[in-house]
N, C-alpha and C positions, 0 to 999 in steps of 0.2 A: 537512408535506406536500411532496411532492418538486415542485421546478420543472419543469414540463415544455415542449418545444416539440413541433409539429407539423411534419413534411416530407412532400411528397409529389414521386412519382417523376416522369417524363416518357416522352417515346418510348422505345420501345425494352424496355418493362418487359410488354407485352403478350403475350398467349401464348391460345391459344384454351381456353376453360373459368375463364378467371377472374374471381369472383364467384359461379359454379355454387353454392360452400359456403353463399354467405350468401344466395342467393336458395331454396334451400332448405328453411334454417332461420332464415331471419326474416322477421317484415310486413314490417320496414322498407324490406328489401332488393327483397321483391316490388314492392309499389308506387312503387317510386320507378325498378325497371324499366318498370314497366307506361306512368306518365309520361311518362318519358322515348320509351317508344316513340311513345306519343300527338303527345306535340311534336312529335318530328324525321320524324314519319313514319318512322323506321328499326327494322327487329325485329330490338331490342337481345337477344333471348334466342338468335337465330339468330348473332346478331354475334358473342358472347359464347359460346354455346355450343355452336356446332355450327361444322366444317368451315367454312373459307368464302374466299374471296381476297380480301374487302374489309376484312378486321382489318388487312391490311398497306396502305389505302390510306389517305394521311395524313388526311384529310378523315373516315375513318370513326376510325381510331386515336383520334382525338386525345379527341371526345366520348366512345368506349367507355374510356379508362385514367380519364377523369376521373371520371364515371361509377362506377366502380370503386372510385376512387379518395373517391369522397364520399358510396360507400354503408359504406365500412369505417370513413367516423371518424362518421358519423351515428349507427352499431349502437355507436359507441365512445360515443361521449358521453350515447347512450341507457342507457351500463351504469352511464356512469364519470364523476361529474361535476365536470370542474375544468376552470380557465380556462389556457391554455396562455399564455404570457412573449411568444410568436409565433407564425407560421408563415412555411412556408418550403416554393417547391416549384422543381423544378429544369426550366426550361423550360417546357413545358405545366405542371406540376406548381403553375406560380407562380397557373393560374386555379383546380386546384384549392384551390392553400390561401386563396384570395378568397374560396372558395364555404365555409369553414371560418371565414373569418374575418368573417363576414356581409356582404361586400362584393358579392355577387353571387349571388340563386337559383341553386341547382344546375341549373333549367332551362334560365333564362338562359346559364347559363355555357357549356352543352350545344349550345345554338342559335350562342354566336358563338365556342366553337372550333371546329364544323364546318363557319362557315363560316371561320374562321382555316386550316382546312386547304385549301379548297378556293384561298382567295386564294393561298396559300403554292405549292396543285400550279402553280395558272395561270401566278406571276410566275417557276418554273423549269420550264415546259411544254416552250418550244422551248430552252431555254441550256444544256441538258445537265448539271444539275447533279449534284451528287454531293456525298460526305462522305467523310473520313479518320478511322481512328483512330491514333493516335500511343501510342507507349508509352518510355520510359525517356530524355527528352530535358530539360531546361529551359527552362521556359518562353521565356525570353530568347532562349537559341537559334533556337525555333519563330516568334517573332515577328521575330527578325530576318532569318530567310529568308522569309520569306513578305514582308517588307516587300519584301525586295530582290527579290524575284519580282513583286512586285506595279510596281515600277518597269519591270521588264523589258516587262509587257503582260500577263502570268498575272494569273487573280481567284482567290486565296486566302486565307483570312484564320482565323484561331483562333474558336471557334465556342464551346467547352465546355471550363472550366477545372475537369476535373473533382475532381484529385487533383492533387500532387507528383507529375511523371513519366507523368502519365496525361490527352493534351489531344485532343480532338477537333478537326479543320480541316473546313472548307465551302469550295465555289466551284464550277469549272467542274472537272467528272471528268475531262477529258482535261488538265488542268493539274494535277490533285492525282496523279494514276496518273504524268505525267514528273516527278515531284519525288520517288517513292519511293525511288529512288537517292540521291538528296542526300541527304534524312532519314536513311538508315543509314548513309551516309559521314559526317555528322555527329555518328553515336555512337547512332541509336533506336535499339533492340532487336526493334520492330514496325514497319511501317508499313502500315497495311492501309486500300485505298479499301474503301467500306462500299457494302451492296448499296441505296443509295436514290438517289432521282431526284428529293431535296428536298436544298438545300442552306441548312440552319437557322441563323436569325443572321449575316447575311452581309450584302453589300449586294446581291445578286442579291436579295434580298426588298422593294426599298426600295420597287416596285409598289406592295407589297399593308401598308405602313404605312397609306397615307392611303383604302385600303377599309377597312379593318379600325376605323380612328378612328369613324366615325355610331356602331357595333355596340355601342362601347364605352361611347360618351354614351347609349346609349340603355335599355343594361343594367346597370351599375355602381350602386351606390347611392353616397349621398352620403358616408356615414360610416362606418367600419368598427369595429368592435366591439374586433380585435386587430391589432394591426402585424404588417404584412404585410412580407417582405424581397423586397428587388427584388432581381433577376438581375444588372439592367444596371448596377448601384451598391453592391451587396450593402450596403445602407445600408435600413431603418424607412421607411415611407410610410402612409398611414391617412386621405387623404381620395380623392374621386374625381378630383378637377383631377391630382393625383400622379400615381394608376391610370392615365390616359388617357394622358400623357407617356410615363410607363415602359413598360407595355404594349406601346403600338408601338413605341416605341425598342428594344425584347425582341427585335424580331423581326432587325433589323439590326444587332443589337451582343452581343458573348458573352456567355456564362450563365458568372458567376464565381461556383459553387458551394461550390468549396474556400475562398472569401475570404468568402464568408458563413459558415459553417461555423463557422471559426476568429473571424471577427470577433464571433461571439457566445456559443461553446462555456461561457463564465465566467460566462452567463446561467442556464446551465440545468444539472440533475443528469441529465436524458433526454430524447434524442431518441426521438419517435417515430412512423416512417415509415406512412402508410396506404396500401393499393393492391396491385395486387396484385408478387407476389414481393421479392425484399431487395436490389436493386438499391442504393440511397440506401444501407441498412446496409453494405453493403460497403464502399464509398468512405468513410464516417464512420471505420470500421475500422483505417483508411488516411492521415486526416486530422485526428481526436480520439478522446481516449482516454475523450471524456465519452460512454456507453454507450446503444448503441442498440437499442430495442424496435422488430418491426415488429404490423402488424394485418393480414396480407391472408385471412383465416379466419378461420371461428369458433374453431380449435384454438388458431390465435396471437393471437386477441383476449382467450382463458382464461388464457394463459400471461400474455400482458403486464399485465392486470390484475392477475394474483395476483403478478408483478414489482414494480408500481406499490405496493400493499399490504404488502411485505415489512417 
């Protein structure tokens, strides 16, 4: 039987209608919408499937990808039964793979990333933050302008290590937007400030570390079933005293995706991503040649099981 591991996506992977497939055509899928809406008081089916301006606001984001994100490997692991090597998720992505790795009710996890978004909008409310994405730079380069910036009085810091050549920056938007000149003078290819007003993994979040801590003691369980990779170490963890450290520390220190990736490619024969769209497949594409299945359909849940069976 093939090794397998779990990843799940983060922001950015969002689009309106997704999940429509599986709330269609499965219980699963219904009732764990229906829940969900119960808890947070929010109508996830409105969220989810209809027009709306609150899919883009980090607070509602964060519950609806995960969401999404653990009604595709629940309908998986209803098909398909085996115990994944790990999980792994990139950013937000890291509470869905907790909710995979029994570390945390789907509900649970539901109730304290919205409010992890909501901590997140408040501690970049008035500081103007923003996001970069960078393309064809090295790392080294990217970290030592931003240090040298960060000396000068600029809040800039690398955010998201997503790929070779491909790094995400956080800080204040009016300091990331006069640095896109430097970046191409130094050889990017891209430099693009990104249309958000949360600056993720940064220390502009350091606020909403010690909100976010009660959420975490109060929801986590004690033990988790599968090792879970952490962001901020891309290093195995699997009790809750772990979860509560890393977790917050997630929120001010970058998601080193590409260094988990590689740090454990030799573990496994497949990755495979739940959620919706191939975000995480991509980057994999980029970073291992060890071959990636995603699930965000019932279409791509047929395919990747009869992948898994070959």
């Amino acid at each position: 039987m093939k090794k397998i591991a779990f990843i799940f996506p983060g922001q950015g992977s969002q689009t309106i209608g997704m999940g429509k497939d599986f709330f269609e055509n499965s219980k699963i899928a219904k009732e764990m919408i229906s829940k969900a809406t119960q808890r947070l008081g929010i109508d996830f089916e409105e969220l989810l499937f209809e027009e709306n301006d609150n899919l883009g606001k980090t607070e509602f984001t964060q519950p609806a990808i995960l969401l999404v994100s653990s009604i595709a490997n629940a309908i998986f692991k209803d098909k398909y039964k085996i115990k994944p090597q790990f999980v792994l998720g990139h950013s937000l992505g890291e509470f869905s793979a907790l909710v995979s790795a029994g570390a945390i009710d789907y509900l649970d996890a539901l109730e304290l990333v919205h409010k992890r978004g909501l901590f997140m909008t408040e501690a970049c409310a008035s500081a103007g933050a923003g996001m970069m994405a960078l393309v064809g730079l090295e790392d080294s380069i990217v970290e030592k302008i931003c240090e040298e910036q960060r000396k000068s009085g600029k809040k800039v810091w690398a955010a998201n290590y997503n790929m070779d050549g491909q790094l995400v920056l956080a800080g204040l938007k009016a300091d990331l937007e006069s640095l896109v000149d430097t970046f191409k003078e130094a050889g990017a290819k891209r430099a693009i400030v990104l249309d958000m007003s949360v600056a993720s993994h940064c220390e502009l979040l350091r606020s909403a570390v010690e909100n976010l801590k009660p959420y975490l003691e109060e929801y986590l369980k004690e033990e988790f079933v599968i090792d879970v990779i952490s962001n901020v170490t891309a290093k195995p963890y699997n009790t809750k005293e772990e979860a509560i450290e890393l977790l917050s520390e997630q929120l001010v220190n970058p998601v080193k995706y590409k260094h988990s990736i590689s740090a454990f490619e030799d573990k496994v024969d497949v990755f495979i991503e739940f959620g919706n769209g191939i975000v995480l497949k991509g980057l994999n594409r980029k970073i291992t040649k060890v071959p990636t299945l995603n699930v965000s359909d019932m279409d791509s849940l047929a395919k990747t099981i009869e992948a898994l069976n070959e």
